[in-house]
C-alpha positions in Angstrom: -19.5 -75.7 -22.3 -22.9 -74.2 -23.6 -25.6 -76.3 -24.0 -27.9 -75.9 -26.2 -30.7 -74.6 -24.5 -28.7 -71.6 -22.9 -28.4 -70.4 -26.5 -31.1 -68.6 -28.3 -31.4 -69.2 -32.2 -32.3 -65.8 -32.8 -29.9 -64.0 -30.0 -26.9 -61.4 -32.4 -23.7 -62.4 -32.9 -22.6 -60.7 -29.9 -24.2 -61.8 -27.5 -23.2 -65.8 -28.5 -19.6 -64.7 -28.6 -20.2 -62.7 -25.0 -21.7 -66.0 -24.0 -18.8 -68.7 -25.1 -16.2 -66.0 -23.9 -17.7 -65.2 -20.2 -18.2 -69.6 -20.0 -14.6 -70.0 -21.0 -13.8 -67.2 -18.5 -15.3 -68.9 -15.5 -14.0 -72.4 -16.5 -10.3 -71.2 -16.8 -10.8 -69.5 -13.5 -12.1 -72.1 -11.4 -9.3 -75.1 -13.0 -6.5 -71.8 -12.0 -8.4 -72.0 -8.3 -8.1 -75.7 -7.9 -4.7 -75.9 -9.2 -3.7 -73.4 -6.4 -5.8 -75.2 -4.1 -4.1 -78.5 -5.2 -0.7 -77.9 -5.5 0.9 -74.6 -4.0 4.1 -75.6 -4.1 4.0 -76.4 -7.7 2.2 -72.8 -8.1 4.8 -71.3 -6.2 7.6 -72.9 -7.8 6.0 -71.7 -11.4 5.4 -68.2 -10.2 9.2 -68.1 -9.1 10.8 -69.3 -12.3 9.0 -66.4 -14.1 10.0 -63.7 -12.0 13.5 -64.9 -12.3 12.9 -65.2 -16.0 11.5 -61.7 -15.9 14.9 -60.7 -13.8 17.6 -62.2 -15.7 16.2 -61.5 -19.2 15.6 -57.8 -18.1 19.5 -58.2 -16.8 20.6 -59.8 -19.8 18.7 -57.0 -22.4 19.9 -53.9 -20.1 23.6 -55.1 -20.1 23.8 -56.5 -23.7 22.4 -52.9 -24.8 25.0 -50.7 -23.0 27.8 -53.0 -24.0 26.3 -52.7 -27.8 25.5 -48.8 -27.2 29.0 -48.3 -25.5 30.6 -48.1 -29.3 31.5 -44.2 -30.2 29.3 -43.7 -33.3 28.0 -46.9 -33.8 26.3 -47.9 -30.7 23.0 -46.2 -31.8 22.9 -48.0 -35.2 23.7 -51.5 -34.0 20.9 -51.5 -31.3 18.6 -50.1 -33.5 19.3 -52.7 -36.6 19.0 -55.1 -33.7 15.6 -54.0 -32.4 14.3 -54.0 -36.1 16.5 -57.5 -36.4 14.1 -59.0 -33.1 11.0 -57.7 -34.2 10.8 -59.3 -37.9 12.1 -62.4 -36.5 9.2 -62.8 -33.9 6.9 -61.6 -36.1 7.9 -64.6 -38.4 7.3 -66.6 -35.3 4.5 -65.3 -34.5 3.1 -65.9 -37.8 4.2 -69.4 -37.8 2.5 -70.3 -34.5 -0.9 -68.3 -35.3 -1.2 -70.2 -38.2 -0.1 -73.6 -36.4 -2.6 -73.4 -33.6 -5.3 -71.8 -35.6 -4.8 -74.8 -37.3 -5.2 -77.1 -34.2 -7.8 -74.9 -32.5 -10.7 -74.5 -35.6 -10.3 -78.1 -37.3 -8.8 -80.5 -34.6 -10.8 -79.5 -31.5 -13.9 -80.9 -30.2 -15.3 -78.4 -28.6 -15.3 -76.5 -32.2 -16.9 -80.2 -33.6 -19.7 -79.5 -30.8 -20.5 -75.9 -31.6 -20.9 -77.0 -35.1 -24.2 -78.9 -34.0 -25.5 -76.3 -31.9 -27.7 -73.6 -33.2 -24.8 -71.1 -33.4 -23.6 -69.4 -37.2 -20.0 -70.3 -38.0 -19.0 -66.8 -38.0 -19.5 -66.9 -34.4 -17.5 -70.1 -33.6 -14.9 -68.4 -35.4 -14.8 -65.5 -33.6 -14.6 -67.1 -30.5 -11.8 -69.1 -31.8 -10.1 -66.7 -33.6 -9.8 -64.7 -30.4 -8.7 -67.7 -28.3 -6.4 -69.1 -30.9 -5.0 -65.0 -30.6 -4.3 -65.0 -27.0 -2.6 -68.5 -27.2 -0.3 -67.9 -29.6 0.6 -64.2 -28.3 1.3 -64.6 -25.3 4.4 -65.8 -25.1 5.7 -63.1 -27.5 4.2 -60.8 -25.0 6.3 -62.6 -22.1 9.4 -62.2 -24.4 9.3 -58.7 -24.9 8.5 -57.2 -22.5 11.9 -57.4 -20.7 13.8 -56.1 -24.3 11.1 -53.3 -24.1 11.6 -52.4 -20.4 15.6 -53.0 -20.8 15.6 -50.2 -23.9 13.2 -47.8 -22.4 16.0 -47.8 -19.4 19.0 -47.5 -21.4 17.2 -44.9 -23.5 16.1 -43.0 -20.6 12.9 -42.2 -21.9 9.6 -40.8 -19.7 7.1 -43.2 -18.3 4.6 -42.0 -21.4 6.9 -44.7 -23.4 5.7 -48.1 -21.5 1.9 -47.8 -22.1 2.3 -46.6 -25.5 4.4 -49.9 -26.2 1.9 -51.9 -24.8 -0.8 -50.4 -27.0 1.7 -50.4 -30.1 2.1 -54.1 -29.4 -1.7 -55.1 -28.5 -2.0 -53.6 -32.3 0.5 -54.9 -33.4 -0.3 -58.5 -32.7 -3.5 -58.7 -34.4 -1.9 -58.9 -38.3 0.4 -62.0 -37.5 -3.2 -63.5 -36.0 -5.1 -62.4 -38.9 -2.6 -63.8 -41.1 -2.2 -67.2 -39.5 -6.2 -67.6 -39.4 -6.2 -67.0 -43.1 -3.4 -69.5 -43.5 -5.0 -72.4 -42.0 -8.2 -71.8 -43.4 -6.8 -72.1 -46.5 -4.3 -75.3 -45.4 -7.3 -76.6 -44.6 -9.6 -75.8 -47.2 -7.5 -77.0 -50.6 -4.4 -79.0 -49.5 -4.8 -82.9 -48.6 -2.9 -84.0 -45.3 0.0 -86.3 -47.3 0.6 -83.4 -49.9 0.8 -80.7 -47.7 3.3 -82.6 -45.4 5.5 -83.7 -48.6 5.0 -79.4 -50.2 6.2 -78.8 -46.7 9.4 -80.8 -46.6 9.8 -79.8 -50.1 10.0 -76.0 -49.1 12.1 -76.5 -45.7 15.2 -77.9 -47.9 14.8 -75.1 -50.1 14.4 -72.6 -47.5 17.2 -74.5 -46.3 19.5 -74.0 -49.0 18.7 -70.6 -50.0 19.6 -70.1 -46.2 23.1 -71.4 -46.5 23.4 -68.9 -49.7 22.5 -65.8 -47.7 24.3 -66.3 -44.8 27.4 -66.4 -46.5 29.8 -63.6 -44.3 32.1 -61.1 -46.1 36.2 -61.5 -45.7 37.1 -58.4 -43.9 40.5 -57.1 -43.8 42.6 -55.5 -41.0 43.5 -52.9 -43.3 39.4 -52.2 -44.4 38.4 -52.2 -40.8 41.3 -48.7 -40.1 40.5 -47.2 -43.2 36.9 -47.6 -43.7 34.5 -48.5 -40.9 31.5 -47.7 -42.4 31.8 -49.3 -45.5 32.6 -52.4 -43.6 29.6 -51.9 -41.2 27.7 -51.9 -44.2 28.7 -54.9 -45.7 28.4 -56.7 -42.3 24.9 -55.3 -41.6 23.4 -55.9 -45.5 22.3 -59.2 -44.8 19.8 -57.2 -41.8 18.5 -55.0 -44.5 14.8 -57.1 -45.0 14.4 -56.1 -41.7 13.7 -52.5 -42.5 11.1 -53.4 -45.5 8.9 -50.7 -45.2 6.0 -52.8 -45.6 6.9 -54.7 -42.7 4.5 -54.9 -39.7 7.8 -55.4 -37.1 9.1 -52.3 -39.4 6.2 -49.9 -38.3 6.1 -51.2 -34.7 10.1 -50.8 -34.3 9.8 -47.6 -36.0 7.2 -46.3 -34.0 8.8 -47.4 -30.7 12.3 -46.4 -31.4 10.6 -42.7 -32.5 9.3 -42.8 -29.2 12.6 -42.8 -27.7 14.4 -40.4 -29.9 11.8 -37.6 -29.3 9.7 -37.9 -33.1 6.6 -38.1 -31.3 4.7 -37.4 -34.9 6.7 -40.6 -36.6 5.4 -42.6 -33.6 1.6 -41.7 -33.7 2.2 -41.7 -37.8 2.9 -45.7 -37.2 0.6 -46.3 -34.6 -2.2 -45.3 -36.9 -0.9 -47.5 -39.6 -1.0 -50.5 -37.5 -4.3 -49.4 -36.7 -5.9 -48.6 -39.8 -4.0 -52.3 -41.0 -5.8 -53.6 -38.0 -9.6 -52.3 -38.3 -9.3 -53.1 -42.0 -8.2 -57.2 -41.8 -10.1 -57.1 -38.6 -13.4 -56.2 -40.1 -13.3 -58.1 -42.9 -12.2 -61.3 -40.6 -14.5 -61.2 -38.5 -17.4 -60.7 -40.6 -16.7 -62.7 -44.2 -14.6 -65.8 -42.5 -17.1 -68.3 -41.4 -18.3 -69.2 -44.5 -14.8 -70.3 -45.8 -14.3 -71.7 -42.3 -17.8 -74.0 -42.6 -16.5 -74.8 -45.9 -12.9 -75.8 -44.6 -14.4 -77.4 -41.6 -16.4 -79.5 -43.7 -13.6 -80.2 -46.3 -11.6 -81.8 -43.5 -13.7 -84.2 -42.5 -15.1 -85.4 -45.7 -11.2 -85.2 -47.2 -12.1 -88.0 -49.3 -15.3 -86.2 -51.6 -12.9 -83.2 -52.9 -13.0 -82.1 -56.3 -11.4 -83.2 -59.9 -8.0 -81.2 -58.5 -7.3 -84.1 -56.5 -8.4 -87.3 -58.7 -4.5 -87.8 -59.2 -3.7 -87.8 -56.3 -6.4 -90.2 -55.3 -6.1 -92.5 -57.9 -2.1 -92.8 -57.0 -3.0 -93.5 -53.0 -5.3 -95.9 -54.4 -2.6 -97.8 -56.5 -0.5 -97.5 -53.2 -3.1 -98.9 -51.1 -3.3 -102.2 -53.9 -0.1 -102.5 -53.6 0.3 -102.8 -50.1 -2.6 -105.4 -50.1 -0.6 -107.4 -52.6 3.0 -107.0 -50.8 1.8 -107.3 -47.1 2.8 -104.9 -44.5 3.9 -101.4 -44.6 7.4 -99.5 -45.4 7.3 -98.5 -42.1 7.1 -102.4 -40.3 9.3 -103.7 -42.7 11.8 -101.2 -42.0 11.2 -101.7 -37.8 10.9 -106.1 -38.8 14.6 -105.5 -39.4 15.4 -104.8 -35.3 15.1 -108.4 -35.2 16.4 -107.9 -31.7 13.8 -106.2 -30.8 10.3 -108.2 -29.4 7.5 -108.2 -31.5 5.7 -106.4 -29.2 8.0 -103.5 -28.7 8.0 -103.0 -32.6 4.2 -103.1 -33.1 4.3 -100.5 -30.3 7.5 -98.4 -31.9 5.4 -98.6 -35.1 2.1 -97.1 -33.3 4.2 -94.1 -31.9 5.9 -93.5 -35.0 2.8 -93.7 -37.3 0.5 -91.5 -35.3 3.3 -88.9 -34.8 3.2 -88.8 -38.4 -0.3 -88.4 -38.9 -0.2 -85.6 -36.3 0.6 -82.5 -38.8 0.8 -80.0 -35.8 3.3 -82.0 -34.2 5.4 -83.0 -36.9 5.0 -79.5 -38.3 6.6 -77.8 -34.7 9.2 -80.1 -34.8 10.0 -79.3 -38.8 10.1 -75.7 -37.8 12.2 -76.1 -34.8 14.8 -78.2 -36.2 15.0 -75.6 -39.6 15.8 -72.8 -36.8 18.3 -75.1 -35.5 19.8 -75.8 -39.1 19.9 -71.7 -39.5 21.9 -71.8 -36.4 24.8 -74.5 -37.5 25.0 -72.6 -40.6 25.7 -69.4 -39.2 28.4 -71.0 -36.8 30.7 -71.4 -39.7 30.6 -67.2 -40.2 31.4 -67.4 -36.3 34.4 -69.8 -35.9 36.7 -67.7 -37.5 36.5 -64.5 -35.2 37.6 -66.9 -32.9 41.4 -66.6 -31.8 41.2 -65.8 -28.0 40.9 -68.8 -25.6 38.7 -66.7 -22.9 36.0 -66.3 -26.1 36.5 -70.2 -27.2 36.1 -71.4 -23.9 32.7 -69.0 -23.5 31.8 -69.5 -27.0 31.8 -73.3 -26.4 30.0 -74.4 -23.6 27.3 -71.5 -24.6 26.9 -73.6 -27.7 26.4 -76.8 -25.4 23.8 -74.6 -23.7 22.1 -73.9 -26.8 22.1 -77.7 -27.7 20.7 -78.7 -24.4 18.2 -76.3 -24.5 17.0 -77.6 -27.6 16.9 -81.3 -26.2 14.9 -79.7 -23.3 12.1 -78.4 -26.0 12.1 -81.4 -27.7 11.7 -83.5 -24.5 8.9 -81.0 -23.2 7.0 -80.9 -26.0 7.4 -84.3 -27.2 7.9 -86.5 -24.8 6.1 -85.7 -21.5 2.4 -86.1 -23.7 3.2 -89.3 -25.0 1.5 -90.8 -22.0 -1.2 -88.6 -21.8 -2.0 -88.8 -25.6 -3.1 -92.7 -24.7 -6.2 -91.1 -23.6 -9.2 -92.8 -23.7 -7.2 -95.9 -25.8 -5.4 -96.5 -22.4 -7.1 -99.3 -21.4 -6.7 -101.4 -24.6 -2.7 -100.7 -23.8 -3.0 -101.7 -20.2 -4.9 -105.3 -21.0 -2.3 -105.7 -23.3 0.4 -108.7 -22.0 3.1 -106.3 -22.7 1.5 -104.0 -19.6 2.1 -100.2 -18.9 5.1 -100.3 -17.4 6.9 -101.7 -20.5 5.2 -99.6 -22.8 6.6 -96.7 -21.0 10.1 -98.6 -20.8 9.4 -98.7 -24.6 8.5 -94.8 -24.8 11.6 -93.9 -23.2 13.5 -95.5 -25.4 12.6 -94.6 -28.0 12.5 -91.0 -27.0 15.9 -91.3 -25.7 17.5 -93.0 -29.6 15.7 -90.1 -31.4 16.2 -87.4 -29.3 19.9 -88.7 -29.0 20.4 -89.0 -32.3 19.2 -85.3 -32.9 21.1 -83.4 -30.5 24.5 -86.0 -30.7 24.1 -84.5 -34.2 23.9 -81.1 -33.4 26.3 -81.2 -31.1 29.2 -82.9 -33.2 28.2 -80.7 -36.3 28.4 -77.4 -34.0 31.9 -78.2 -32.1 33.1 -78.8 -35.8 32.2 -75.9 -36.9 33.4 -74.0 -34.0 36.8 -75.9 -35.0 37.7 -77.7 -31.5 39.8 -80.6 -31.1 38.7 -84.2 -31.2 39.0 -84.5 -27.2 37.1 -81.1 -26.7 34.2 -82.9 -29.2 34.5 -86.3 -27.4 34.0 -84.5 -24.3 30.7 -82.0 -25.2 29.0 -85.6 -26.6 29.3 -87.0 -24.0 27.7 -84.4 -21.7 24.4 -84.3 -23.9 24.6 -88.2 -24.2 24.1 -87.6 -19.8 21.6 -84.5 -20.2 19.6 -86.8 -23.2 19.2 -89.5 -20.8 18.3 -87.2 -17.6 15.2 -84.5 -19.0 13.6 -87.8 -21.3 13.6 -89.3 -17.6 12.3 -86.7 -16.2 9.8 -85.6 -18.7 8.5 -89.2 -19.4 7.8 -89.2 -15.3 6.5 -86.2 -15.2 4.0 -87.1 -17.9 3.0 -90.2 -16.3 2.7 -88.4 -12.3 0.8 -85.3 -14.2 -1.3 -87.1 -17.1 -3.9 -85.1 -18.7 -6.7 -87.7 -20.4 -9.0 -84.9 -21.3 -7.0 -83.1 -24.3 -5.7 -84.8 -27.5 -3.7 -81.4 -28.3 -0.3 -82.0 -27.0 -0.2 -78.4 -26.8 -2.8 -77.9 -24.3 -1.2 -81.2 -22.4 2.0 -79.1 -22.5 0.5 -76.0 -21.4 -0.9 -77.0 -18.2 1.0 -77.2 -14.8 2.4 -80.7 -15.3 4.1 -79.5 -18.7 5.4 -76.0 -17.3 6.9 -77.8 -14.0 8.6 -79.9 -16.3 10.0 -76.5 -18.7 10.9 -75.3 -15.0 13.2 -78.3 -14.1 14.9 -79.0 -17.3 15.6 -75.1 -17.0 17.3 -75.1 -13.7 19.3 -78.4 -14.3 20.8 -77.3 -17.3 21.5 -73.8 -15.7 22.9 -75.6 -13.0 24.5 -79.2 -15.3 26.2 -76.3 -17.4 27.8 -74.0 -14.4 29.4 -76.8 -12.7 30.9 -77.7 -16.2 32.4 -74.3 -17.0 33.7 -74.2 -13.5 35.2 -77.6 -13.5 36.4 -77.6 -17.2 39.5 -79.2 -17.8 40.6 -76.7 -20.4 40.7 -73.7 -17.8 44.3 -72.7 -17.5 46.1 -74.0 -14.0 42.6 -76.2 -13.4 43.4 -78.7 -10.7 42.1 -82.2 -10.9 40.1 -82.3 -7.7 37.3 -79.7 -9.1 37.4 -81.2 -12.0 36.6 -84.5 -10.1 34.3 -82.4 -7.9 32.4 -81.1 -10.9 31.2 -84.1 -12.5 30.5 -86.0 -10.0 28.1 -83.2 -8.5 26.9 -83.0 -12.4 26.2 -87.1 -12.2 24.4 -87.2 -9.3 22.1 -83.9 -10.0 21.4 -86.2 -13.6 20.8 -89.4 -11.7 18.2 -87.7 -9.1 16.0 -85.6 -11.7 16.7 -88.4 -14.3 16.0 -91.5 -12.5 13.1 -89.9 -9.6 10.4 -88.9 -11.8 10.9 -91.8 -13.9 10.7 -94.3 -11.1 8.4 -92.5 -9.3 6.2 -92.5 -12.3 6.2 -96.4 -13.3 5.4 -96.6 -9.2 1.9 -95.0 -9.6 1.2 -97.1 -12.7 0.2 -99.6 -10.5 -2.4 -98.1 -8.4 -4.0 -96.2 -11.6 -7.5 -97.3 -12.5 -8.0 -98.0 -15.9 
């Protein structure tokens, strides 16, 4: 962190943002060092799981295009409506989690709080953490597609000229979604109050929601349409694809450009790049220049929320009549509603009620967890277009435990990125937990607990709503329930230990919590068990044809005991060193 006597008042701009960038540099370096230093297996076991990530997703892309591109005359035009297809989604994403950690990174950091009283202009601090909030929320799109890229180039057999002019394609192309995102959550910030924004956003995920399940509606195809006219049907099946090639689109100019590439138009491909260029220098320019006076001003609107202007006397005046009436009534609708666990200690409510209540006040975390469970929602509503393509039993049998895969994967987000920071998020509070009589360890009992009701709740949900749209018998349902009731219990064990061996004090961003080596050994072993919980389930399923009872004896128990070790290990191994930590 600069202090501020390394910083000259009258130094340029550049040469504060060389300064905060070459400090950040040698900071993230030396933690990477003593991380290695610390822990080499953990480092080792991280570095593995991405090359076999890198492997099989590479596998995966290369075999998924040649089946796709295997089709006589229509190969070509479903993998290149797919590439478009990928690209406009992640650019979505990617324009999602720009403007979610943007968010989090200029207006809920400290270090930003701290520049702000240093000697440096705003247009600076914004810079910097424009350009961190970038590499953040890129990266992982870069990890992503890399693989697809690499896989297509293969299939496509182009020249090695086509990989480097990807990666500059991409490093352009990257910058809009980040441009976009930081003008987002300027403005978030800047004119929308914390309780309206969250209701606005709830408001427009139903509708998103519903305007989802109106789109998505498949066309009935007849035998007789698919021998008489294939393209026709092609083109009712694909029109639902078409907003992917809108020209104005940056994931259109970057697929065009890199499919181009591939088919020889080397002018179409240079034409694009320079679009995404020209895009780029433009919004760049006028970013990087014009933005910290609306980001002083949105900085400044966030913490002095209450002092806004005549827009927002309504609103104030109706929180005000709420606050008088919850004087006048008692407590809150949130402890009435937990007063009725009666069951329940008083103590283990007040601490449900804490949880709940600042996970609420979080917007970044509640907003993630809005936007992951709308992709979900897109998902069950698709299944229905699915289910009724489904008449052979080798396809229902694959179709239906890749849809518990999916669930479980989804569990395994939601535990990684909600439940191993809970601990950590304690922070510098901790110690007014730990003198508590309740004590850690039964806070963490409580944690748990709670983790494991919502979380089971969610994906039981999920699950039951998917096998009944995938139109499977009661027993087949029964039976995919209770596996995720197993895998529910097993990764909230294991990320609620791993949270409390790994805890991270220093960071109130449960992102940052999750990023660090802690949080990715965690992604890495709910990864592997539900690789490995799922295999042993396909191979021992009961509804394989001549399946004999002892594998399917053989297979559960191996999946019980593999959910009893990295379920019940961490965990216990985790309320262990509880006792020995210094408050």
């Amino acid at each position: 962190m600069p202090s501020s006597e390394s910083i000259d008042p009258a130094c340029p701009e550049k040469s504060v943002f060389a300064l905060l960038a070459g400090v950040h540099l040698k900071q993230n370096w030396r933690r990477f060092a003593s991380v290695l230093k610390q822990s080499k297996l953990l480092s080792v076991t991280v570095l593995t799981f991405i090359a076999g990530y890198c492997w099989l997703s590479f596998a995966l892309f290369y075999r998924a295009m040649r089946f796709v591109g295997s089709f006589p005359g229509l190969g070509d035009l479903l993998v290149e409506r797919m590439i478009f297809i990928l690209f406009a989604f992640l650019f979505a994403l990617l324009l999602i989690s720009n403007m979610v950690i943007s968010y989090s990174n200029l207006f809920r950091n400290k270090e930003t709080s701290f520049l702000h009283s240093l000697p440096i202009s705003p247009n600076s601090i914004f810079q910097w953490k424009f350009l961190e909030s970038t590499l953040v929320a890129s990266w992982a799109f870069l990890f992503l597609i890399a693989p697809l890229l690499a896989a297509f180039g293969i299939v496509e057999r182009v020249d090695w000229t086509f990989y480097p002019l990807t990666v500059v394609m991409i490093l352009l192309f990257v910058i809009l979604p980040a441009i976009a995102g930081a003008w987002s959550a300027i403005g978030l910030a800047r004119f929308m109050d914390r309780r309206f924004f969250q209701y606005t956003t709830l408001g427009l995920a139903i509708l998103i929601l519903l305007t989802l399940a109106f789109w998505l509606k498949a066309d009935v195809v007849t035998d007789d349409m698919l021998e008489t006219r294939v393209m026709l049907v092609l083109d009712r099946l694909l029109k639902n694809t078409q907003f992917s090639q809108f020209a104005f689109l940056p994931s259109y100019w970057l697929a065009s450009g890199v499919i181009s590439w591939s088919e020889g138009a080397y002018s179409a491909t240079f034409f694009f790049m320079l679009v995404l260029l020209s895009y780029g220098l433009f919004w760049g320019r006028i970013t990087s220049t014009m933005a910290g006076m609306p980001f002083y001003e949105a900085a400044s609107a966030v913490q002095s929320r209450g002092s806004l202007t005549s827009s927002w006397k309504w609103w104030q005046r109706w929180q005000g009549k709420k606050a008088k009436r919850l004087n006048q009534w008692g407590p809150g609708l949130l402890e009435r509603f937990c007063s009725i666990l009666f069951w329940i200690p008083s103590d283990s409510r007040a601490v449900l009620v804490k949880d709940i209540r600042v996970f609420w006040r979080d917007t970044t975390q509640w907003g993630q967890s809005l936007l992951l469970f709308g992709l979900l929602a897109a998902y069950i509503l698709n299944l229905k277009n699915f289910s009724s393509q489904l008449n052979n039993p080798f396809w229902i049998h694959l179709i239906s435990y890749m849809n518990l895969g999916a669930c479980s994967l989804n569990l395994a987000t939601l535990t990684t990125r909600f439940v191993f920071p809970q601990f950590s998020l304690e922070g510098k509070r901790l110690w007014i937990v730990g003198m508590a009589p309740l004590g850690l360890n039964k806070v963490i009992r409580i944690k748990y607990t709670l983790a494991c009701l919502v979380s089971m709740a969610i994906t039981g949900t999920l699950i039951f709503t998917s096998c009944r749209m995938l139109k499977m018998p009661a027993p087949q349902i029964a039976y995919f329930t209770l596996v995720i009731a197993f895998m529910t219990l097993t990764l909230n064990g294991l990320a609620m230990g791993l949270g409390v061996i790994y805890p991270n004090f220093k960071e109130d961003n449960p992102s940052k919590i999750v990023s660090g080596f802690g949080g990715t050994f965690c992604l890495v072993l709910s990864f592997l068990y539900i690789v490995g919980g799922i295999s042993l389930l396909a191979l021992a399923s009961p509804w394989r044809d001549h399946q004999q009872i002892w594998i399917i004896a053989s297979g559960w128990t191996c999946f019980t005991v593999l959910s009893l070790v990295l379920g019940y290990l961490p965990y216990h191994i985790g309320v262990r060193r509880l006792r020995h930590l210094e408050i």
